[in-house]
Backbone as numpy.savetxt, mean C-alpha at the origin, in Angstrom:
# Nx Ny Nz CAx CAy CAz Cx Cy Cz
-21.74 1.17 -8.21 -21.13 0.30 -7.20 -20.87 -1.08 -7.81
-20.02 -1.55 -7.60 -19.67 -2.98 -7.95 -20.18 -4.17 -7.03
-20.30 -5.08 -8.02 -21.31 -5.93 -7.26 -19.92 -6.97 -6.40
-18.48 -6.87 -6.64 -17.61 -7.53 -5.92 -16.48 -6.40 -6.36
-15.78 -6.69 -5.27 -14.55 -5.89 -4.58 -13.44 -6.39 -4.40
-12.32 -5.55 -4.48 -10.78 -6.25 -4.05 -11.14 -5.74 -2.84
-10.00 -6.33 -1.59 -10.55 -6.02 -0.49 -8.77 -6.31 0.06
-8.19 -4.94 0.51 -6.76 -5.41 0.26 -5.96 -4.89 2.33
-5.50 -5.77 2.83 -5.13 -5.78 4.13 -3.63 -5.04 4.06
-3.38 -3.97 4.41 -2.22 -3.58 4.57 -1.41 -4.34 6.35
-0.81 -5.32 5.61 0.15 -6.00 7.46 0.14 -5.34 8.03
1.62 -4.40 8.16 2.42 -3.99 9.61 3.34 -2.32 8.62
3.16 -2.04 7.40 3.81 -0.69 7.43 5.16 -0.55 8.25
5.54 1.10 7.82 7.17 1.02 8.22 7.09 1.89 9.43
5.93 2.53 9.98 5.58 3.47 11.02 6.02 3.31 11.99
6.01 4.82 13.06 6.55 3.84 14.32 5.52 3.48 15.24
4.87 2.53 15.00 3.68 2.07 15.43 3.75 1.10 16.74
4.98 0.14 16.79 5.24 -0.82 17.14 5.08 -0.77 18.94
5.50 0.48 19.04 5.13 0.68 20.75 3.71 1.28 20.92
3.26 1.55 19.90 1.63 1.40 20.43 0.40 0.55 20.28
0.90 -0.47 19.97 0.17 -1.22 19.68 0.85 -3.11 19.79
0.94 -4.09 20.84 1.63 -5.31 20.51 1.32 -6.38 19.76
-0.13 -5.61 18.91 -0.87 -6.42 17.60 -0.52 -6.18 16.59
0.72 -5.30 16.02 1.46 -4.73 15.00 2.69 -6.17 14.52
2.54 -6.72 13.72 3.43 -7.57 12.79 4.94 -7.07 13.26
6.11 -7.70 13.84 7.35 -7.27 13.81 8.52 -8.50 12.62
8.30 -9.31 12.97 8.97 -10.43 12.47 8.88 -10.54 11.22
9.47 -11.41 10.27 8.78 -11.94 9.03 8.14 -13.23 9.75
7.94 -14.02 10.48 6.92 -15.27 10.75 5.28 -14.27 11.10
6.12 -13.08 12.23 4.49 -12.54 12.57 3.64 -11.74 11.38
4.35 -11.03 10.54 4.09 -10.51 9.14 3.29 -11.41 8.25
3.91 -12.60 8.33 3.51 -13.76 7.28 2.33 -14.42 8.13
2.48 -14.87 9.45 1.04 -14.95 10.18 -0.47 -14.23 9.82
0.01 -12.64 10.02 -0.70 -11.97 9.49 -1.16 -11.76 8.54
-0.48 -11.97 7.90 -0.86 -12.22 6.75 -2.23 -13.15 6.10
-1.67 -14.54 6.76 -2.81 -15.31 6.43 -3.80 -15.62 7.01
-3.58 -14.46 8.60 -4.67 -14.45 9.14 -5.78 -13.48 8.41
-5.50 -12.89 7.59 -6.02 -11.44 7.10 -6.80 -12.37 5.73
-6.19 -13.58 5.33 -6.27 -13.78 3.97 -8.08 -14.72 4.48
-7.70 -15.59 5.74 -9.15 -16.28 6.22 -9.74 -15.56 6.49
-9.72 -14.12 7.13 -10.70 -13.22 7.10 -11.20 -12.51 6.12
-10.91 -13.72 4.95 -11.51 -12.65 3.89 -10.73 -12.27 3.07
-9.52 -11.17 3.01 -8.38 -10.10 2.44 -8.51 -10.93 1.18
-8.58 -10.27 -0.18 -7.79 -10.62 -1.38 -6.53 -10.54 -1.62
-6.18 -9.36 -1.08 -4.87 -9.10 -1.12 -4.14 -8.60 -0.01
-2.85 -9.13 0.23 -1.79 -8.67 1.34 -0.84 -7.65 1.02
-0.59 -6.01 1.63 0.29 -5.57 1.02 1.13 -5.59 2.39
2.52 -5.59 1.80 3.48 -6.15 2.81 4.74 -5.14 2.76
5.10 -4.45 4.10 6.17 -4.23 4.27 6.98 -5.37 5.32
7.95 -4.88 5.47 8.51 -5.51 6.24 9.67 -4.74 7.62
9.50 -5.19 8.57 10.42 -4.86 9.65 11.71 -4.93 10.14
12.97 -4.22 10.71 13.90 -4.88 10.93 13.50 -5.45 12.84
14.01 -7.07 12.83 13.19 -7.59 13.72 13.92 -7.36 15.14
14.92 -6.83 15.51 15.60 -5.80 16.26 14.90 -4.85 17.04
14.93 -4.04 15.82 13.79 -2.50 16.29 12.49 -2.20 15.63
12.04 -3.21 15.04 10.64 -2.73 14.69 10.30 -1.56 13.85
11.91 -1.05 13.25 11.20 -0.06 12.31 11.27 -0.51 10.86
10.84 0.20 9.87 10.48 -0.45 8.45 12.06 -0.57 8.00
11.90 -1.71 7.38 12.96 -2.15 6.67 13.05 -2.21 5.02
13.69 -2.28 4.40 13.77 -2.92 3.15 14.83 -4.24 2.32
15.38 -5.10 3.18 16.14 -5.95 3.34 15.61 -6.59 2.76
15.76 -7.20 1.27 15.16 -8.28 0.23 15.29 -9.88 1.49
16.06 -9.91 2.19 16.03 -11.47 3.22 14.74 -11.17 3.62
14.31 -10.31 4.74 13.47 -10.62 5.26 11.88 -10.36 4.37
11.85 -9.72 3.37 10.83 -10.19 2.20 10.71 -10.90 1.59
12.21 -12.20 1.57 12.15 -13.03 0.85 11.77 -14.25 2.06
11.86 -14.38 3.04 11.10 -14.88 4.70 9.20 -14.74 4.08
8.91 -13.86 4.77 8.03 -13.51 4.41 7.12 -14.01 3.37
7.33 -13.69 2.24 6.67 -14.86 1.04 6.61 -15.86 0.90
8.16 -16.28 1.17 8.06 -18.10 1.31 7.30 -18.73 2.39
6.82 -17.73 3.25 6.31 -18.49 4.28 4.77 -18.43 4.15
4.28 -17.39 3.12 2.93 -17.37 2.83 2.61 -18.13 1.52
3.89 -18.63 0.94 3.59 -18.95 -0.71 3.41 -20.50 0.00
4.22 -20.97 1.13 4.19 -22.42 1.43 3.27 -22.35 2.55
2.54 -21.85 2.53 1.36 -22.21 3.20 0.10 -22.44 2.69
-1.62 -23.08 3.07 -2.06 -23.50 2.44 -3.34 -22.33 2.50
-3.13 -21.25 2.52 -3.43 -20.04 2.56 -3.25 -19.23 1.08
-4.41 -19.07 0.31 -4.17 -18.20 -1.31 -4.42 -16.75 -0.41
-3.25 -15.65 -0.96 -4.07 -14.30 -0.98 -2.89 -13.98 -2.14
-3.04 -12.95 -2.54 -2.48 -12.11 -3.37 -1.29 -11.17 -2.79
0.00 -11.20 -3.23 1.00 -10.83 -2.73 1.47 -9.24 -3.42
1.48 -7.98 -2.60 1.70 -7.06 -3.58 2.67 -6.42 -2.26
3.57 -6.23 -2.82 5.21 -5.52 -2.00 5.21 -4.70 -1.99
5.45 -3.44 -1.32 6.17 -2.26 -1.18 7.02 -1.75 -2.42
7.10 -1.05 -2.69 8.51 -0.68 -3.20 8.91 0.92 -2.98
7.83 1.31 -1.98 7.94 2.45 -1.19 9.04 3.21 -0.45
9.67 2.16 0.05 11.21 2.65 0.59 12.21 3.08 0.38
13.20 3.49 0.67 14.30 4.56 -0.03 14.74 5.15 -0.25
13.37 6.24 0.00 13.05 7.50 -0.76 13.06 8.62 0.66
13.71 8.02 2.06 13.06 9.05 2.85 14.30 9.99 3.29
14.07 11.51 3.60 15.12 12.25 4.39 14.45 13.08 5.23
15.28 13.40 6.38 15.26 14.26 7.22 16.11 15.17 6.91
15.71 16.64 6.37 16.65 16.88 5.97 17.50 18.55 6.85
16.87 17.94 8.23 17.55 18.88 8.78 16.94 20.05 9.28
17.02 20.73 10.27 16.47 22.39 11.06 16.69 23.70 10.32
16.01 24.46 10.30 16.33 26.04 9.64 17.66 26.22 9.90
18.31 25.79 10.97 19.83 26.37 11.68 20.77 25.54 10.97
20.37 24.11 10.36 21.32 23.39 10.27 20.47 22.42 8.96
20.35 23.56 7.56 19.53 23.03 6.80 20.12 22.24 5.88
19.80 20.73 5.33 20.23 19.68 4.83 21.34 18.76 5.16
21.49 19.45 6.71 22.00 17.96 7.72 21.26 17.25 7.75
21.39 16.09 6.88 20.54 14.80 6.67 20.87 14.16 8.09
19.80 13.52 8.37 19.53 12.66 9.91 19.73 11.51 9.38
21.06 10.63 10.04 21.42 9.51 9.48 20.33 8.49 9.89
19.59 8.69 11.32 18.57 7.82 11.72 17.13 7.43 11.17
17.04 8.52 10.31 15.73 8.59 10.00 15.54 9.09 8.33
17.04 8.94 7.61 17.45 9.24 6.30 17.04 7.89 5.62
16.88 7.69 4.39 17.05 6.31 3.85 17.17 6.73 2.55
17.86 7.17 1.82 17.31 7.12 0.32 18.84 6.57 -0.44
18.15 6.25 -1.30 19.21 5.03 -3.06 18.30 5.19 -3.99
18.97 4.54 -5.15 18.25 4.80 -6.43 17.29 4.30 -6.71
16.49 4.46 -7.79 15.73 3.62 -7.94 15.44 2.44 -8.01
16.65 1.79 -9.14 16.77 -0.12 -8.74 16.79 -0.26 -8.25
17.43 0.00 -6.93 17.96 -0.65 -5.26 16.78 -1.27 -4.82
15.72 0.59 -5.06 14.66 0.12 -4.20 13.55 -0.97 -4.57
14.16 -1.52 -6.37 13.11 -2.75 -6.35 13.93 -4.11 -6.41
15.30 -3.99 -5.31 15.66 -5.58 -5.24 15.21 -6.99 -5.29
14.09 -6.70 -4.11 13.04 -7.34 -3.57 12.05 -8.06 -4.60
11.71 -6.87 -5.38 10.75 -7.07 -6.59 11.62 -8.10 -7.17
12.87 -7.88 -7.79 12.73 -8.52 -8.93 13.41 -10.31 -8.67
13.52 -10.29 -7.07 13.80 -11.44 -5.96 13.36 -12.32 -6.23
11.54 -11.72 -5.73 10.62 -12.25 -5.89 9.22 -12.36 -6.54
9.43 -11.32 -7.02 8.52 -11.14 -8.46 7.27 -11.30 -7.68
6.69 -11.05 -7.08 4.90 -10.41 -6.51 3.78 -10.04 -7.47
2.83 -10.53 -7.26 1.63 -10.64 -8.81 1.70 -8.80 -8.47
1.72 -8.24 -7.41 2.07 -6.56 -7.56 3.04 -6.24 -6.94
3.31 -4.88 -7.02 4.08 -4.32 -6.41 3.93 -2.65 -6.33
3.84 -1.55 -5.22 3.69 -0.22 -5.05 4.17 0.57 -5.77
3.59 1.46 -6.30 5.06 2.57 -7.38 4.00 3.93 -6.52
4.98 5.07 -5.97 4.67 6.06 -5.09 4.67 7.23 -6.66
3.30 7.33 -6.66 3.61 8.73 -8.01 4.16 10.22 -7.50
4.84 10.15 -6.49 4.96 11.58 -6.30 5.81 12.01 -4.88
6.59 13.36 -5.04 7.06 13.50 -3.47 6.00 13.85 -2.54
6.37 13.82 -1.35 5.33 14.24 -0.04 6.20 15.00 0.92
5.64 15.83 1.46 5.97 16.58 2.87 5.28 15.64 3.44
6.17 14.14 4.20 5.32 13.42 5.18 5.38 13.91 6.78
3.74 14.42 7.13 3.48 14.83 8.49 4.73 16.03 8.80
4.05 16.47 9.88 4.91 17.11 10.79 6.54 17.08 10.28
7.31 18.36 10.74 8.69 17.67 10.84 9.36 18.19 9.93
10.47 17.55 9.69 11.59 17.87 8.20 11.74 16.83 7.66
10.72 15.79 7.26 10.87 14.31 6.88 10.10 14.98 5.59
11.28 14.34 4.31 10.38 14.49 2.51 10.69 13.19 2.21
9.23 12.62 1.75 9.47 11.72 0.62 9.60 11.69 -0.60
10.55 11.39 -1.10 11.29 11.82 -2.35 10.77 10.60 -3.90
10.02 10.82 -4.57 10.02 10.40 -6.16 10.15 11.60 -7.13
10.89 11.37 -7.84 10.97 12.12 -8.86 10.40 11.73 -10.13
9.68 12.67 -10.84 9.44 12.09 -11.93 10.60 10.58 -12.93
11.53 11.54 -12.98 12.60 10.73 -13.90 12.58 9.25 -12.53
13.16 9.03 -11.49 13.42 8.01 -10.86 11.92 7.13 -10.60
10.46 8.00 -11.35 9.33 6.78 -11.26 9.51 6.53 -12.43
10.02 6.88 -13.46 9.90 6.33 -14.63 11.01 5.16 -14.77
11.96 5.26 -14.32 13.01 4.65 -14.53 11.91 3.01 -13.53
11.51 3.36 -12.53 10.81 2.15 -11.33 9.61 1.81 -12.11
9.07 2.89 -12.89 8.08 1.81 -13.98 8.30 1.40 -15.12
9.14 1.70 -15.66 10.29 0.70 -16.99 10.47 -1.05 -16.05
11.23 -0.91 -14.89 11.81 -2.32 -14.67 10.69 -3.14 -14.00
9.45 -2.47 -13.53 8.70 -3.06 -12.96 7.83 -3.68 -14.48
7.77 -3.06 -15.48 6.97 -3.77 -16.55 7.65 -4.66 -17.27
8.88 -4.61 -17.02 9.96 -5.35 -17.36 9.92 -6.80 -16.72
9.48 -6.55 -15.22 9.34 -7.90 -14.77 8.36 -8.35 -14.71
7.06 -7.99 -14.98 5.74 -8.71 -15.49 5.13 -7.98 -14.20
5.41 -7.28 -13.32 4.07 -6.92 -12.40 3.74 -6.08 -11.96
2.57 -5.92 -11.72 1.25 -4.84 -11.94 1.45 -4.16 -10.94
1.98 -2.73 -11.29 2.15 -1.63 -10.29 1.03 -0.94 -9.71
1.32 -1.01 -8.36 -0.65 -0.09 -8.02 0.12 1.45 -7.87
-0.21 1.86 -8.35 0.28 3.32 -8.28 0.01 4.04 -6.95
0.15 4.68 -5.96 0.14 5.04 -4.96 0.14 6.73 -5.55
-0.87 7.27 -5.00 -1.57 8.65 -5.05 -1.93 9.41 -3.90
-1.08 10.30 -3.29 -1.41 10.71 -2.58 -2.38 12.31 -2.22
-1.87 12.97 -3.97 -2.98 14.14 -3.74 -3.46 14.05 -5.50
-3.84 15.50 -6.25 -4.19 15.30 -7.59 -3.01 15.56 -7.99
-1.77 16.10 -7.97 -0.43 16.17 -8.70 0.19 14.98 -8.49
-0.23 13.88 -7.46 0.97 12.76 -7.99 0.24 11.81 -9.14
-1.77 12.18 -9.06 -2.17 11.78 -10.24 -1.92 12.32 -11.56
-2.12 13.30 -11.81 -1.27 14.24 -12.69 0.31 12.99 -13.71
1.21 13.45 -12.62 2.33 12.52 -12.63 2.10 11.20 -13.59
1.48 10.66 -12.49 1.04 8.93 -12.80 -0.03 8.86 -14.72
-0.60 9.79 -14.97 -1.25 10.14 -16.17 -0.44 10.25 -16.88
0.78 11.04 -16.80 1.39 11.32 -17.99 2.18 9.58 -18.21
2.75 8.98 -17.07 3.54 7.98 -17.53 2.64 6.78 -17.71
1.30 6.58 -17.73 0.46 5.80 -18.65 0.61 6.26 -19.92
0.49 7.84 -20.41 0.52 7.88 -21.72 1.84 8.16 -22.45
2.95 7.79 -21.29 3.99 7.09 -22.06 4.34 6.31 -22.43
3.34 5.28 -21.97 3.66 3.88 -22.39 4.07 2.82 -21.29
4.81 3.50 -19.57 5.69 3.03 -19.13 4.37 2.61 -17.87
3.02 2.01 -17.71 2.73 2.00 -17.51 1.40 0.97 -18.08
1.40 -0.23 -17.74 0.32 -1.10 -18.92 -1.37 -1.03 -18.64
-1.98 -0.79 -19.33 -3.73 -1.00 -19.36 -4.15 -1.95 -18.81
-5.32 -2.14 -18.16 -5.69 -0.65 -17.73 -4.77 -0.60 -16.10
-4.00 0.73 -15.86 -3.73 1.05 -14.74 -4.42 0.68 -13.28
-3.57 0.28 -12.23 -4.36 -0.04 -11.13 -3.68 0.94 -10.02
-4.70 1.97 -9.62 -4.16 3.02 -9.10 -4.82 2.98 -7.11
-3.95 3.22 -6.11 -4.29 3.35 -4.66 -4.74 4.86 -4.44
-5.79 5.40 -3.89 -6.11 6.84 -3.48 -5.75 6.39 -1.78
-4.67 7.31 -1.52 -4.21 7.26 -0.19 -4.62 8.80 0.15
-5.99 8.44 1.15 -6.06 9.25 1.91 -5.97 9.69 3.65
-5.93 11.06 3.91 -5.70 11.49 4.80 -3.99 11.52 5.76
-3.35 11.50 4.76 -1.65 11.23 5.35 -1.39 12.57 5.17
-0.48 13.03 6.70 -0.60 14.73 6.21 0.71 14.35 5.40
1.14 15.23 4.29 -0.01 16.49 3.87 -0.13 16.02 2.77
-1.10 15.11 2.27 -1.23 14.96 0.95 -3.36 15.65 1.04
-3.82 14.54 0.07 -5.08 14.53 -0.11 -6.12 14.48 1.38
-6.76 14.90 1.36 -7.91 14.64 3.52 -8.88 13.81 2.71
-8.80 12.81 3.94 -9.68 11.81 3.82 -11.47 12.56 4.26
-11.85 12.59 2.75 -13.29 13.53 2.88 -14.05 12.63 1.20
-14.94 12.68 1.45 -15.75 11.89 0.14 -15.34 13.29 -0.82
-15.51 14.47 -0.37 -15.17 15.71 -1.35 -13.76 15.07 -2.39
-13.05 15.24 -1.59 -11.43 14.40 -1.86 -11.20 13.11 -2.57
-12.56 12.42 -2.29 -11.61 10.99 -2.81 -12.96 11.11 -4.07
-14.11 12.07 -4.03 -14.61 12.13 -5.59 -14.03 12.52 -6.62
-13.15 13.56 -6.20 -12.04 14.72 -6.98 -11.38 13.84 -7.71
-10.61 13.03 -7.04 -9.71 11.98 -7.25 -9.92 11.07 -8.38
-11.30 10.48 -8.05 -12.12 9.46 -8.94 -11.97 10.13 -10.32
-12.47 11.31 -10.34 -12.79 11.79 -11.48 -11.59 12.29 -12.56
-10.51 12.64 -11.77 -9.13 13.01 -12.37 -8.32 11.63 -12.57
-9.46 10.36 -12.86 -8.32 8.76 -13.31 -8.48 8.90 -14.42
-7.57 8.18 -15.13 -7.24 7.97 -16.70 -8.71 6.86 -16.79
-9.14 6.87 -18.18 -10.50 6.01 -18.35 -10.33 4.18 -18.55
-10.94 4.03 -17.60 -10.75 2.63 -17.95 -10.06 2.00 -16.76
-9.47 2.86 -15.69 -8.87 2.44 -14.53 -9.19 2.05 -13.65
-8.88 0.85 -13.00 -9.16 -0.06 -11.66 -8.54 1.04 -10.25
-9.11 1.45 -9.47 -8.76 2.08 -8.28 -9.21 1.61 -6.78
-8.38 1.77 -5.94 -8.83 0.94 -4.92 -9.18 2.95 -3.51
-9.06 2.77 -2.69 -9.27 3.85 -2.01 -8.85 3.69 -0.27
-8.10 4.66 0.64 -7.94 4.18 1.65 -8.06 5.45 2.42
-8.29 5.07 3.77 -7.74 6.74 4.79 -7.44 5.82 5.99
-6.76 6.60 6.72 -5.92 6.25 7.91 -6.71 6.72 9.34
-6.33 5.66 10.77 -6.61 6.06 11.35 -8.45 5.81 11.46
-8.89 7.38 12.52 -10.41 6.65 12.32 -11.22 6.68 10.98
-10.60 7.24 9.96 -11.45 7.84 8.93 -10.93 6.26 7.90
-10.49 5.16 8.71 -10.28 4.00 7.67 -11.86 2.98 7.06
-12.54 2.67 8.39 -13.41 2.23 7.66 -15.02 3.61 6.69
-15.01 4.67 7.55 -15.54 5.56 6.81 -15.16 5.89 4.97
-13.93 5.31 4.86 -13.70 5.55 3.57 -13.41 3.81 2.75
-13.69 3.18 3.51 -14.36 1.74 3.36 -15.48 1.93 2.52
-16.11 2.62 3.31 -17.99 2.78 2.90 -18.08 3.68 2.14
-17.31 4.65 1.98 -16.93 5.89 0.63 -16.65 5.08 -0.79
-15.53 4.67 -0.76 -14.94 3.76 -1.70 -15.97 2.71 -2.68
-16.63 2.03 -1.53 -17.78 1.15 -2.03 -18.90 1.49 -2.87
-19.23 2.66 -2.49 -20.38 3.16 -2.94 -19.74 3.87 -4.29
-18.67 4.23 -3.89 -18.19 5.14 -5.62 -17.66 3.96 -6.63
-18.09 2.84 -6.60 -17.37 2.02 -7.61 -16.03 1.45 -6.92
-15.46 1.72 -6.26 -13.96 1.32 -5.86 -13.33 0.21 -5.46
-12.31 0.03 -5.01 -11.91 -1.38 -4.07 -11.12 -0.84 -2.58
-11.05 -1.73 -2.10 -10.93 -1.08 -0.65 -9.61 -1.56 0.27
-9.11 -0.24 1.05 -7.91 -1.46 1.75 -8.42 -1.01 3.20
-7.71 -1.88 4.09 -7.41 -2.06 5.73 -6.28 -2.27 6.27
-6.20 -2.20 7.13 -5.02 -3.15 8.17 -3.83 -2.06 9.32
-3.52 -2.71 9.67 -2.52 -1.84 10.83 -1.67 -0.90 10.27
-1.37 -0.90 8.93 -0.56 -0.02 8.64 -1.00 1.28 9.06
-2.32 1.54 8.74 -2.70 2.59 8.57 -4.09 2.64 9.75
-3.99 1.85 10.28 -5.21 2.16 11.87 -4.74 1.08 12.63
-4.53 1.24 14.00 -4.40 0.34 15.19 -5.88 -0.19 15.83
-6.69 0.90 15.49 -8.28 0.49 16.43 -9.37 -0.17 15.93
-9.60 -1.19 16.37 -11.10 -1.54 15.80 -12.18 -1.13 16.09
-12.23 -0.35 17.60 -13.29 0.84 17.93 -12.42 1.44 18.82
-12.87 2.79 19.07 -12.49 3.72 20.43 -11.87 2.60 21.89
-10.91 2.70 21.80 -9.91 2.05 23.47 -9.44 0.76 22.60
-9.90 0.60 21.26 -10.01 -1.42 21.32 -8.87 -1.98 20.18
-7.56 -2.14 20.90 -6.38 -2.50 19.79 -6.90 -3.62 18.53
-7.13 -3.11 17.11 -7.02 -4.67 16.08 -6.17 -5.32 15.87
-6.62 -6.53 15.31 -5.55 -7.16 14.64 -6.42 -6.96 13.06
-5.33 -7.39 12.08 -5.68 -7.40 10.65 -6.87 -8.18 10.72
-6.73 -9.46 11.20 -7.96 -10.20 10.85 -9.17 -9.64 11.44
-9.32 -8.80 12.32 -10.36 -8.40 12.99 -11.14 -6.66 11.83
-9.70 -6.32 11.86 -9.86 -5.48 10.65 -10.74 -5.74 9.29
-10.27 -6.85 8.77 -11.04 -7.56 7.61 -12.48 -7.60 7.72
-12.36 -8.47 8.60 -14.51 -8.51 9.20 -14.93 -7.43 9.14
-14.38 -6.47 9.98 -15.52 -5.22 9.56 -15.39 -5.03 8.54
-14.50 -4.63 7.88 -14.88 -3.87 6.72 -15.79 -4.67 5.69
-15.48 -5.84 5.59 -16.34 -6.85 4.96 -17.74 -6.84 5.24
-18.18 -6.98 6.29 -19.63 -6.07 7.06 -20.09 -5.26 6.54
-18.77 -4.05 6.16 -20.05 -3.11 5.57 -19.95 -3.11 4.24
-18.61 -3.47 3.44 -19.39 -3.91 2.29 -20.41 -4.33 2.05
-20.45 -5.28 3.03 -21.72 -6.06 2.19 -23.00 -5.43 2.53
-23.03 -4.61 3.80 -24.49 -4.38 3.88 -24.24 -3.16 2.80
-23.62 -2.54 2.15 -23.89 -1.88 1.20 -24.28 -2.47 -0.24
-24.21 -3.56 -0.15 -24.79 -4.52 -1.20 -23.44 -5.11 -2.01
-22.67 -5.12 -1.20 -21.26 -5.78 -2.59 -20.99 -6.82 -1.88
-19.69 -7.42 -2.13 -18.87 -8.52 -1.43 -17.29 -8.14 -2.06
-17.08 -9.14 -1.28 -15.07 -9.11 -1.43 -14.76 -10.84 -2.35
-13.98 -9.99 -2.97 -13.28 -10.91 -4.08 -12.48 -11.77 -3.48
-12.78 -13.07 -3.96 -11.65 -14.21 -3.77 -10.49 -13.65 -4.01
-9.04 -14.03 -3.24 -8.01 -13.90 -4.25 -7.56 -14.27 -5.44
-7.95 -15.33 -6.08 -8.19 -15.77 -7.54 -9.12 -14.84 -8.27
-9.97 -14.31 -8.08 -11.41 -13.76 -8.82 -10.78 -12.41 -8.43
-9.71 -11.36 -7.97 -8.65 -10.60 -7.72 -8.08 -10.53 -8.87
-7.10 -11.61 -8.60 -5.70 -12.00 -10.22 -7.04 -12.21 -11.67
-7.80 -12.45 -11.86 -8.62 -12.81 -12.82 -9.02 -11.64 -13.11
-9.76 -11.13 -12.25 -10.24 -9.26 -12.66 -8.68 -8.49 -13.07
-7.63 -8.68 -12.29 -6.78 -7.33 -12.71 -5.88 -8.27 -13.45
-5.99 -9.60 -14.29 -5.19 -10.04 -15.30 -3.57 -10.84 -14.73
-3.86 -10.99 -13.45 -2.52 -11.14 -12.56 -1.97 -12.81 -13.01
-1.11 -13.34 -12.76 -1.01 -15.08 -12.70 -0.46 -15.06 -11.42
-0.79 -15.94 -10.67 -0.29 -16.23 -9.68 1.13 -16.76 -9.88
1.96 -16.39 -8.65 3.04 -16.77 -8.59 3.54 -18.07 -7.56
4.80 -18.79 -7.82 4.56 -19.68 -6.50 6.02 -19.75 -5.73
């Protein structure tokens, strides 16, 4: 176990969350609020999608990420800024009757550069790289990476100086993510996300996220997550296996049974049980210092 922790607040996600919850980030001011409400509660790090502020569903519009930052970089609030670059990649691709009628509503995909406009906008001490496709949930919705189009997204991301957290959703997108460390396209030591419990990847189970641990390249920084109620349970998983830890609305609305969170309320607990497990949460400076980051301004 580590005696200090990254401790990383996921905002507001691209989900459709927004009607269940009116503590969900829509705006870039409420995003960026949240943000630094997450950062006094503690958070080392903010990972940030962003919304279209209309309809509340996930966006990828470099304006309103470029909102967003400036409004947390000019504030007197330090956390650590790590972007998405998750988006892009999604299709519906249609019913048995009417197979690869893409759903213009719920389609999104472009190439790979497109999807790091943003990145190279604003250059973020991180930024997300997804190692792998997914059958996301229910449905005819695929999320689409291809080997060749992560390689091509981890060429320009090392290109622009920042530290990709690799996003893992079962052991084949680790697999994936292994080989393009030992291509080179990928810098030492790797900083990799175990995303658990999203159907259908990896289940949020200590079985699962040991598997995981053990199939990292040596020498790798990993952080660990699950969704929903199994978020702070794998808080306290994570901790105990060496790990670093995330939170926030993206990925749970409740702070207990009936009781809507906000991020900052999110933070505290989990910080709680870090610590009664004997660790603490990393400054955001003592963050960029452990994973080699420079702050940006």
């Amino acid at each position: 176990m580590r005696q200090k922790l990254i401790l990383t607040c996921a905002i507001t996600g691209a989900a459709d969350s927004t009607g269940k919850s009116d503590k969900v980030p829509v705006t870039p001011e409420q995003i960026a609020n949240s943000a630094i409400e997450a950062a006094k509660a503690g958070a080392s790090v903010a990972h940030i999608h962003v919304r279209d502020p209309e309809t509340g569903k996930g966006a990828r519009d470099p304006k309103l990420f470029a909102e967003v930052v400036e409004r947390i970089r000019s504030s007197d609030t330090d956390i650590v800024i790590n972007l998405t670059a998750g988006m892009g990649g999604d299709i519906e691709i249609g019913s048995a009757e009417k197979f690869m009628d893409f759903h213009p509503d719920n389609s999104d995909m472009v190439g790979p550069i497109e999807r790091l406009a943003h990145v190279e906008e604003l250059l973020p001490e991180i930024c997300t790289l997804d190692a792998g496709s997914l059958n996301f949930g229910d449905g005819s919705t695929v999320v689409i990476n291809t080997p060749d189009m992560l390689r091509i997204m981890a060429k320009r991301i090392q290109e622009l100086g920042v530290k990709p957290e690799i996003e893992v959703f079962d052991t084949g997108n680790l697999w994936n993510a292994r080989v393009m460390c030992e291509e080179g396209l990928i810098d030492s030591p790797p900083l990799f996300q175990l995303c658990l419990g999203i159907p259908y990847g990896a289940e949020a189970t200590a079985k699962h996220m040991s598997v995981m641990v053990d199939s990292l390249p040596a020498g790798a920084e990993w952080a660990a997550f699950g969704i929903s109620r199994s978020q702070m349970p794998m808080v306290a998983q994570a901790t105990i296996l060496g790990g670093h830890c995330r939170v926030g609305l993206e990925d749970n609305l409740y702070l207990e049974k009936g009781v809507f969170a906000t991020n900052g309320a999110l933070v505290e607990k989990a910080t709680k049980i870090i610590e009664l497990l004997g660790s603490s949460v990393m400054t955001p400076q003592e963050a960029r210092d452990h994973l080699g980051l420079k702050k940006r301004n």
